[in-house]
C-alpha positions as CSV (number, residue, x, y, z in Angstrom):
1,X,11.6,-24.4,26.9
2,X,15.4,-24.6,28.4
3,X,17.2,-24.6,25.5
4,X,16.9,-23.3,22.1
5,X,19.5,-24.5,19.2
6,X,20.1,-21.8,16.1
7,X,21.2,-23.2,13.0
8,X,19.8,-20.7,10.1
9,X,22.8,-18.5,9.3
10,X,20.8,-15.4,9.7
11,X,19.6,-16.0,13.1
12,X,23.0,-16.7,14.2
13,X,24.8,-13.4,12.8
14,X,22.1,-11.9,14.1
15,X,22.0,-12.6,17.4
16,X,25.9,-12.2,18.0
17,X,26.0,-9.1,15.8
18,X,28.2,-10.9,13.8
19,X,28.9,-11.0,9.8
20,X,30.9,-12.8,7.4
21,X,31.0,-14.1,3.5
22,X,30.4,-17.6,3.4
23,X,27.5,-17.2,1.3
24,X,27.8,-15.3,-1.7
25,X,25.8,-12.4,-1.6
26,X,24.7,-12.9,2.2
27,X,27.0,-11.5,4.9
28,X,26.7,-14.5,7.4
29,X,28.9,-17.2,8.2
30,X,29.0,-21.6,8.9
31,X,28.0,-21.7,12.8
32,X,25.7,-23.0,14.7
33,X,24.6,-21.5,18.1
34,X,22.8,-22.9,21.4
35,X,21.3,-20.8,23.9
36,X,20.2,-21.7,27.5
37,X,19.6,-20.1,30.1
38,X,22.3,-20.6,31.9
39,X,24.8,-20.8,28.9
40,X,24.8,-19.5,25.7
41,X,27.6,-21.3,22.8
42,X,28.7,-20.3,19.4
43,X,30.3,-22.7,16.8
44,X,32.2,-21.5,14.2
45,X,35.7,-21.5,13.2
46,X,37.5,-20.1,15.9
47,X,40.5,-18.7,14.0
48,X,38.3,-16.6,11.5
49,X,36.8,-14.3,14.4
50,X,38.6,-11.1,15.2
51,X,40.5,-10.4,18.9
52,X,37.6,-7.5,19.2
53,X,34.8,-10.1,18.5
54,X,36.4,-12.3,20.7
55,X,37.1,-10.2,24.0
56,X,33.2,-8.6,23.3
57,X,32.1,-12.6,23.2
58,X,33.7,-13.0,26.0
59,X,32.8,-10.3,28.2
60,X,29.0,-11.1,26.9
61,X,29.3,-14.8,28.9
62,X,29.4,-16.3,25.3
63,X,31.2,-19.9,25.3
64,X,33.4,-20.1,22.2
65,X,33.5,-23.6,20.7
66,X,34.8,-25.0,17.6
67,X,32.3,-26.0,14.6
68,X,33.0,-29.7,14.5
69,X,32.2,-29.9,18.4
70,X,28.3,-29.0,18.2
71,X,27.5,-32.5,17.1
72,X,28.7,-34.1,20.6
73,X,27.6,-30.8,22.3
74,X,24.0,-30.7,21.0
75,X,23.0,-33.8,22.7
76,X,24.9,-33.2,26.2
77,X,23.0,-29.6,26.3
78,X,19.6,-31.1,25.3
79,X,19.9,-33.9,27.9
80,X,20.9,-31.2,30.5
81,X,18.7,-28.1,30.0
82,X,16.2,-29.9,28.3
83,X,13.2,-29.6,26.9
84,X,14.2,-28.1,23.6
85,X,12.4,-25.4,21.1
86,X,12.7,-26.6,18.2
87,X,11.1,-24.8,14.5
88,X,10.6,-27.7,12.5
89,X,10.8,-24.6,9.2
90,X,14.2,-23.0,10.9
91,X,16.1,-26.3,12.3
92,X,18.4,-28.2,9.9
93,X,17.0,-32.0,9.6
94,X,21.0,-33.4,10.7
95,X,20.0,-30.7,14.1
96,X,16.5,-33.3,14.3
97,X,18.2,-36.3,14.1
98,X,20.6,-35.6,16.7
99,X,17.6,-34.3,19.3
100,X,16.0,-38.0,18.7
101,X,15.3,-39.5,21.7
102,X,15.5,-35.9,23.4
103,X,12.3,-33.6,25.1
104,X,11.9,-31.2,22.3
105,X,8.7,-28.9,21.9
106,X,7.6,-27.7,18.7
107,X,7.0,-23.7,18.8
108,X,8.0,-20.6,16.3
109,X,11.6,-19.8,16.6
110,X,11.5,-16.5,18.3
111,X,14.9,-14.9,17.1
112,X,12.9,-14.7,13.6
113,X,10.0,-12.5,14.6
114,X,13.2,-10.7,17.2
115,X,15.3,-10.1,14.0
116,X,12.4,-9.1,12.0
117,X,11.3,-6.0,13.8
118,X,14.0,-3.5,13.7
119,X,15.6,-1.2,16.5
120,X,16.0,2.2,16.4
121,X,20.2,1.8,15.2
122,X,19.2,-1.0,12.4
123,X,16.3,1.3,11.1
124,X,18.2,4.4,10.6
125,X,21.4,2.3,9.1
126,X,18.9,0.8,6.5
127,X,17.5,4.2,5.9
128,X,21.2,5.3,5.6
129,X,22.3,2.6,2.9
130,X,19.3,2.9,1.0
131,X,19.7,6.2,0.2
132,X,23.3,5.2,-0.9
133,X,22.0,2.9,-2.7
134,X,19.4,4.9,-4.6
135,X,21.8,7.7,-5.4
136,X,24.1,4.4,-6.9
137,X,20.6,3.4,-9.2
138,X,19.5,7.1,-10.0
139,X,23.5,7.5,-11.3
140,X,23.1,4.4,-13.1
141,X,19.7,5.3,-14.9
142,X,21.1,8.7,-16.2
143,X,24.4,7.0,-17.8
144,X,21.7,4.7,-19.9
145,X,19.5,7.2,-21.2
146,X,22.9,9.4,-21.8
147,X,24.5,6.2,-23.6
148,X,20.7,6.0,-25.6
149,X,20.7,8.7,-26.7
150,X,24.4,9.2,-27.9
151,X,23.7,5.9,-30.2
152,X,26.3,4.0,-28.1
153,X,25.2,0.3,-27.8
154,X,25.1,-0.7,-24.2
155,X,24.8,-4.6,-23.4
156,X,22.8,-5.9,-20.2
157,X,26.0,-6.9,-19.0
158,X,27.1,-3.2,-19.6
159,X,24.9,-2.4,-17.4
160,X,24.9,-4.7,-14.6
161,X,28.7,-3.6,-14.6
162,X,28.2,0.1,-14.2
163,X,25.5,-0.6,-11.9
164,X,27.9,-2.5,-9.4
165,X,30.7,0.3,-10.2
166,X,27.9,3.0,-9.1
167,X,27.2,0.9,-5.6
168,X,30.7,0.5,-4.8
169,X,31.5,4.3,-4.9
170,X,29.7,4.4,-1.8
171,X,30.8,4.8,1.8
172,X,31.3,1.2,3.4
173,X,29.9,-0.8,0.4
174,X,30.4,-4.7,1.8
175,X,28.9,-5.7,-1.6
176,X,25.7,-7.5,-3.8
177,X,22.9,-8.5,-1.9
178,X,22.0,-10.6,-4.9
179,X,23.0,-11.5,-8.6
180,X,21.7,-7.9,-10.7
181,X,18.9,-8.5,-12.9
182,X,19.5,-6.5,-16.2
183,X,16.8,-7.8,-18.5
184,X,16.2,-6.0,-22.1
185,X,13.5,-6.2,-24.2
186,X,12.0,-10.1,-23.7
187,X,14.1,-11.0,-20.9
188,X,12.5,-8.5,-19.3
189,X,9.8,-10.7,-18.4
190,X,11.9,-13.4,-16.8
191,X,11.1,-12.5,-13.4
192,X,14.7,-14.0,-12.2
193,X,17.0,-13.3,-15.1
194,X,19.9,-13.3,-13.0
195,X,22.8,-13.4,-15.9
196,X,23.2,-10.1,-17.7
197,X,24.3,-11.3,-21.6
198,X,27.0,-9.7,-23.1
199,X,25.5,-10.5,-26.4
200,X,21.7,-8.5,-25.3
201,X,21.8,-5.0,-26.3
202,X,18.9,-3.0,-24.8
203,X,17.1,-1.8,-28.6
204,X,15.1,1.8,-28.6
205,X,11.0,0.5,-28.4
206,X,12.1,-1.5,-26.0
207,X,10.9,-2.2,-21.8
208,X,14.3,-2.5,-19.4
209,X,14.0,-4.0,-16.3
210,X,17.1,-3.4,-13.4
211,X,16.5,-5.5,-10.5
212,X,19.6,-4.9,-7.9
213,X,20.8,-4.5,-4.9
214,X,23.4,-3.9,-2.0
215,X,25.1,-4.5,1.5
216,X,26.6,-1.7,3.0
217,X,27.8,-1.8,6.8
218,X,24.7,-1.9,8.7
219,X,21.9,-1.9,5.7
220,X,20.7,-4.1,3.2
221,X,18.8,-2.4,-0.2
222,X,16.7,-4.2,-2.8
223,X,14.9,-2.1,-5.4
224,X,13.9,-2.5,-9.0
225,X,12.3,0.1,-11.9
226,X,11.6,-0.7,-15.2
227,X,12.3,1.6,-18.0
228,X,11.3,2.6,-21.6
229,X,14.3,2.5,-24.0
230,X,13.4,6.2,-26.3
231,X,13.5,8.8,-27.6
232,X,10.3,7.5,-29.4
233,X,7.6,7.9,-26.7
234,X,6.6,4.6,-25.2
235,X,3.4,2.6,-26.8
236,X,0.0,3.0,-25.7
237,X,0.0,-0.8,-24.7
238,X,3.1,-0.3,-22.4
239,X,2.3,2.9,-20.7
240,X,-1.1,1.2,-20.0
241,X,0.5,-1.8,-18.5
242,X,3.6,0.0,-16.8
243,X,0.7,2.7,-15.2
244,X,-1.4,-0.3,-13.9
245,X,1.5,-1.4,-11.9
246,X,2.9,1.7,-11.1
247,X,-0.7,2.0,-9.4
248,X,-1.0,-1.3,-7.7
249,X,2.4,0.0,-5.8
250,X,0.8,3.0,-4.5
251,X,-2.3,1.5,-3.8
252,X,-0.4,-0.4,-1.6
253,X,2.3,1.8,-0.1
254,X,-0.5,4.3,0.9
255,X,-2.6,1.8,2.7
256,X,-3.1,1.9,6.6
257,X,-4.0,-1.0,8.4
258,X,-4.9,-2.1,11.6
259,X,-3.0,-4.2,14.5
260,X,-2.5,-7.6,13.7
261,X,-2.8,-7.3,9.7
262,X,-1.4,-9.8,7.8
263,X,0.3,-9.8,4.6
264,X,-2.0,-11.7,2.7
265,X,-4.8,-9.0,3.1
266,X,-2.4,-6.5,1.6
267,X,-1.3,-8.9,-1.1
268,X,-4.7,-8.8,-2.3
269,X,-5.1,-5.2,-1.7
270,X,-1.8,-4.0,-3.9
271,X,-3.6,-6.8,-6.6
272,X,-7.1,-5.8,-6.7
273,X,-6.8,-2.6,-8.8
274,X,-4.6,-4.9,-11.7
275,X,-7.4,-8.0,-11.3
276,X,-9.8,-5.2,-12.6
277,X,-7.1,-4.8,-16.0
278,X,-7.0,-8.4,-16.6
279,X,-3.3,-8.1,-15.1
280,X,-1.6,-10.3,-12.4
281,X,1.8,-11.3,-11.5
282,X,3.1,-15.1,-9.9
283,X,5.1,-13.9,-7.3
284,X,4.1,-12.4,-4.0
285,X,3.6,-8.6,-3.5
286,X,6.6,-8.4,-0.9
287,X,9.0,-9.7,1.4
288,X,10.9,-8.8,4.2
289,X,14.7,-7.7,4.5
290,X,17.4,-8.1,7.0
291,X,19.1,-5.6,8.6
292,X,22.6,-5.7,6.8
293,X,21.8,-9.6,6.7
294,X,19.8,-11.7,3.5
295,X,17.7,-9.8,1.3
296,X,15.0,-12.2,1.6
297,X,14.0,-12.6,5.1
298,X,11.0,-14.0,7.2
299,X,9.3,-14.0,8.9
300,X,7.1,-11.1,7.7
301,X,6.1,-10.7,3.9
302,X,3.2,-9.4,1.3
303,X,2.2,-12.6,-0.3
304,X,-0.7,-15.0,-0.3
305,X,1.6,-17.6,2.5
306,X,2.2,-14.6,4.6
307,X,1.2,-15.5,8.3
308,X,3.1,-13.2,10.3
309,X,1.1,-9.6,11.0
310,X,2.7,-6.7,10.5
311,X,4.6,-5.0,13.3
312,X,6.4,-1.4,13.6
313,X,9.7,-1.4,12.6
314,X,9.1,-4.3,10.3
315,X,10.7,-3.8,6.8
316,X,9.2,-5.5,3.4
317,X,9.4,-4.9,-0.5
318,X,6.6,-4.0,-2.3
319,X,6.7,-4.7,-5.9
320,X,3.9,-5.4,-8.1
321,X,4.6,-7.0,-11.6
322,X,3.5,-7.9,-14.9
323,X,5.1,-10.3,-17.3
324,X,3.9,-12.0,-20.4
325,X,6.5,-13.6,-22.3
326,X,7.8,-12.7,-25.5
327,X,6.8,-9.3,-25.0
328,X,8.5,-8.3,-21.7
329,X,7.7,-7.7,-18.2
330,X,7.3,-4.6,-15.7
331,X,8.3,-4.8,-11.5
332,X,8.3,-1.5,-9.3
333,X,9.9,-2.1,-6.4
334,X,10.6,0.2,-3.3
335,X,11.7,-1.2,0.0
336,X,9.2,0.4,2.7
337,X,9.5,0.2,6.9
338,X,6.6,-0.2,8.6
339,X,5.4,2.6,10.6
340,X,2.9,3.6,13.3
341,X,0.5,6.8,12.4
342,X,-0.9,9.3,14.7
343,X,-4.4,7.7,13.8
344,X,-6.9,5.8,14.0
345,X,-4.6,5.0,17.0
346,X,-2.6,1.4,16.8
347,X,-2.7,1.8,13.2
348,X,0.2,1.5,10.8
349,X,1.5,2.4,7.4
350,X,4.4,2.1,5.3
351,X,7.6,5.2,4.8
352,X,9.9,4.5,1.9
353,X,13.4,3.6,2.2
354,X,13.7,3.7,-1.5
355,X,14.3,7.2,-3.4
356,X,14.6,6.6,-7.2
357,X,12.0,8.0,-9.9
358,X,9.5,6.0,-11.5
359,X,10.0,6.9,-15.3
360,X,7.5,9.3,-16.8
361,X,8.0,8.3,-20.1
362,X,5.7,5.1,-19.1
363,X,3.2,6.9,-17.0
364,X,-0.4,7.6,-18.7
365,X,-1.5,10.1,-15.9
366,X,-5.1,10.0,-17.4
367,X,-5.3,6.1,-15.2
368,X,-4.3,7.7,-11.9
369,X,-6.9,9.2,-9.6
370,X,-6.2,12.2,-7.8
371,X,-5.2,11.0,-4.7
372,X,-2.5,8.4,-6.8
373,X,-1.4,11.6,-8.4
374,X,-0.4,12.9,-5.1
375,X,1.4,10.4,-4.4
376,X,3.7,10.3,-6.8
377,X,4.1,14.1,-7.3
378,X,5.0,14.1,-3.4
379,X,7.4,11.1,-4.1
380,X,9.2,12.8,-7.0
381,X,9.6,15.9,-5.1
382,X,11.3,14.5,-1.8
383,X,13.5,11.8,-4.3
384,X,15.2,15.4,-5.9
385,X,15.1,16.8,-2.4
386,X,17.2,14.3,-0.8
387,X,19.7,13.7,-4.0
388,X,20.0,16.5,-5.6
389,X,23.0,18.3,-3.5
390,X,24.9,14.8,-4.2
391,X,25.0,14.6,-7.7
392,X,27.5,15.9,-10.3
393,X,25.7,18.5,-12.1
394,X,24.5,16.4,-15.1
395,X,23.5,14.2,-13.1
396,X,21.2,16.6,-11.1
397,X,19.6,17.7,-14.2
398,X,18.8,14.4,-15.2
399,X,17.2,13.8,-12.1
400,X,15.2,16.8,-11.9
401,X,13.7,16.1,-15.6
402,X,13.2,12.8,-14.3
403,X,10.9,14.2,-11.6
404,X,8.9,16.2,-13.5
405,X,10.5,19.3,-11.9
406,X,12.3,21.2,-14.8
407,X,10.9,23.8,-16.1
């Protein structure tokens, strides 16, 4: 291969280090971008980058050209340091058309399985925002059950807004890495809801599902928990079905695999103890996350298409479901980087990026085994040790009833 074209957003702004807001909700930016070995090209609009982006571009060797020109450029570059890579999945079909008649070679683009497994910086500055952004949710969950049980009437919309309030009061908040899903009651089981209603009050007997998330400088967060509207205590039927998910995410998050595992194995793995309730959910066990880029990123994932193995450093969702409409739906969802373990040697595991209690209220402890137990006592503990110093007082006390630590 002598020359490689990049036109998915992600891969560009990744590879320059650059980010912009051309897309809502994804910090990227219109360019496309051609590397050779010899050269190396970004187009984009000119005017919009910064004199520090510039001079770094610059100093770097990178060749600065205008959006428009990299349809007469593409050609000239393919007919000169030729043959080209091209990812039939990652290249735009108008990028194709212009390589006809050109040497192209078909191969898997390698800035997505470069971006996917992160360095030392972009792993602690995810760890970083998602702890922001947890403290934003954990904030966010205490104001609802304070509203509840004050009798005020809070709307999904209510609460997608205090949610966003809650992310912005942290440091270097860039914005939403995707629309908030605040579904109450049935809309809880629309497992996309993506338009909080003004009109939809969350009702006491009722499942809640928040589904948000943020982009602060350098880190990306995606994280979901569904709650039970009280003071009543939750139905058998929900605590049954909330504790079978709720177990299908730590079966999964305290798995340890072996070198070159793929996704689809633990797919199955995170499903198998739901398949023995009767309960499944359509959409795949995970996927992976950019490093302050989309929230949805390949080319690693838990899901039944997943054909990427693992890797160190990787970062992925997991979050088991269950939705049946009419009645509502459940999703637990922590972000988790992949990490290697002292042994068997080569092996791997996940460590949560995602520090936000599961709610007790939903929990039948008499379906978790002792080792699931563990889990989440462990989980609960280190959520109240790393906010707990952070939070306004009321808030802290929420937060350590919502561990299971008060006394």
């Amino acid at each position: 291969m002598g020359l490689l074209p990049l036109t998915k957003l992600d891969q560009v702004a990744w590879l320059f280090n650059l980010r912009g807001s051309d897309i809502p909700y994804n910090p990227v930016f219109r360019a496309y971008a051609l590397v050779a070995l010899e050269r190396v090209a970004l187009f984009t609009d000119l005017e919009r980058l910064t004199p520090s982006a510039k001079q770094v571009l610059a100093e770097a060797g990178v060749e600065l050209w205008p959006y428009e020109a990299y349809r007469e450029q593409l050609p000239q570059w393919a007919e000169r340091y030729g043959p080209v890579g091209v990812d039939p999945k990652q290249t735009t079909q108008g990028t194709q058309e212009l390589l006809r008649g050109a040497t192209c070679r078909e191969l898997d683009h390698p800035v997505d399985l470069l971006k996917a497994v992160k360095n030392p910086t972009e792993l602690e500055q995810m760890r970083l925002a998602n702890r922001k952004a947890s403290r934003a949710k954990i904030r966010t969950l205490a104001w609802i059950d304070r509203q509840i049980q004050a009798g005020i009437p809070i709307s999904e919309a209510d609460v997608a807004a205090v949610m966003e309030a809650h992310y912005r009061e942290e440091g270097d908040w860039v914005g939403l890495s995707f629309n908030t899903i605040a579904g109450a009651g049935a809309n809880s089981s629309i497992v996309h809801y993506g338009t909080p209603d003004p009109q939809k009050f969350l009702q006491t007997g009722e499942l809640f599902l928040l589904d948000s998330g943020s982009h602060y400088l350098g880190g990306t967060t995606d994280a979901t928990r569904t709650l039970w509207i009280g003071p009543q205590p939750a139905d058998p039927l929900c605590r049954r079905r909330y504790t079978e998910v709720l177990k299908a995410h730590i079966h999964c998050a305290r798995q340890i695999f072996p070198p070159d595992t793929y996704g689809v194995s633990l797919d199955g793995i995170a499903r198998s103890s739901l398949w023995q309730a009767g309960l499944d959910y359509g959409h795949g066990t995970g996927h992976g996350v950019g490093a302050f880029l989309n929230v949805h990123e390949g080319p690693n994932g838990i899901h039944r298409r997943a054909s990427t193995p693992l890797k160190v450093g990787m970062i992925t969702s997991i979050e088991p479901g269950y939705y049946q409409p009419g009645w509502g739906g459940i999703r637990l969802e922590n972000l988790y980087e992949v990490i290697a373990i002292p042994e068997p040697e080569g092996w791997m595991g996940f460590r949560s990026l995602t520090w936000i209690p599961f709610d007790r209220r939903l929990i039948d402890w008499d379906l978790l085994d002792e080792a699931q137990r563990a889990w989440l006592e462990e989980y609960h503990r280190q959520v109240y040790a790393i906010h707990h110093a952070t939070l306004s007082e009321q808030d802290a006390a929420w937060l350590k009833r919502a561990c299971g630590l008060a006394e």
